[in-house]
C-alpha positions in Angstrom: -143.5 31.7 -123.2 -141.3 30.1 -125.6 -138.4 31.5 -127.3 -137.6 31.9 -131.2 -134.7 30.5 -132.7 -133.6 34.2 -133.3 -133.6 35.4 -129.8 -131.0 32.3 -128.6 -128.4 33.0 -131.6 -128.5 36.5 -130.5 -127.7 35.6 -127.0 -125.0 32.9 -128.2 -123.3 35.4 -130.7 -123.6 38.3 -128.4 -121.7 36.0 -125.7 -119.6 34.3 -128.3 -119.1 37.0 -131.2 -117.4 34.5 -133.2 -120.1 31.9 -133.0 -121.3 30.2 -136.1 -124.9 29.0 -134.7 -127.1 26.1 -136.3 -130.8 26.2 -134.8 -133.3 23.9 -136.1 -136.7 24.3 -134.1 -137.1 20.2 -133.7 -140.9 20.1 -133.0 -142.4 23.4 -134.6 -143.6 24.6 -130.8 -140.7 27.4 -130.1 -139.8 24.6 -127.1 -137.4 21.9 -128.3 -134.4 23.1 -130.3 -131.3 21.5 -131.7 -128.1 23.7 -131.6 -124.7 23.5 -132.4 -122.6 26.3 -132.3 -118.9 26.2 -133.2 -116.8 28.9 -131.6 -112.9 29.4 -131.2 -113.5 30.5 -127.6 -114.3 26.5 -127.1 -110.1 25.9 -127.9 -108.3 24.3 -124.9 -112.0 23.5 -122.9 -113.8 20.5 -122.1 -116.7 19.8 -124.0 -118.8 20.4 -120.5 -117.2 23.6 -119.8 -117.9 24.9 -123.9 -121.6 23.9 -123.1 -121.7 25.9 -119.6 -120.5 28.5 -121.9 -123.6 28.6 -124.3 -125.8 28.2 -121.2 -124.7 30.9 -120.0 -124.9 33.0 -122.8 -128.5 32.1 -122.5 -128.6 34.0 -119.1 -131.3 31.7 -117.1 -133.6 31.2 -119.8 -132.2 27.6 -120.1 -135.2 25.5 -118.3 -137.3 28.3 -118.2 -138.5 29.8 -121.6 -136.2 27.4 -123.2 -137.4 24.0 -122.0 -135.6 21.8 -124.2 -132.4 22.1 -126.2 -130.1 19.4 -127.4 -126.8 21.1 -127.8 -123.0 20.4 -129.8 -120.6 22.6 -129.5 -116.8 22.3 -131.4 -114.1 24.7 -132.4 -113.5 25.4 -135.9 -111.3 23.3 -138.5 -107.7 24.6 -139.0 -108.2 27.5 -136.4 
């Protein structure tokens, strides 16, 4: 079963309270989302070691309900 665009920002900002989350649901079908999510927990790490931060936020659903997700990650401007 797919999941909604609401039910991965809650696990992100759960996670990462901080989190300013962008979702957009790229083919309509609750399957393929593009996400960025911009945290200040992502200061001082690589950029594969902010995404293994989102994934795990995502607690195993990544490849499983969630079967396609391109994802940016940054830290905020002037923080």
């Amino acid at each position: 079963m797919p999941m909604i665009a609401e039910d991965i920002e809650r696990l992100i900002r759960e996670a990462l309270p901080d989190a300013l989350v962008t979702i957009e649901d790229l083919r309509g079908d609750g399957d393929h989302y593009a996400t960025r999510v911009v945290s200040a927990a992502f200061r001082g790490k690589t950029r594969v070691q902010q995404h293994q931060m989102v994934y795990q936020a995502l607690r195993g659903r990544m490849g499983n309900e969630l079967h396609a997700m391109a994802l940016q990650t940054a830290v905020p401007e002037g923080a």
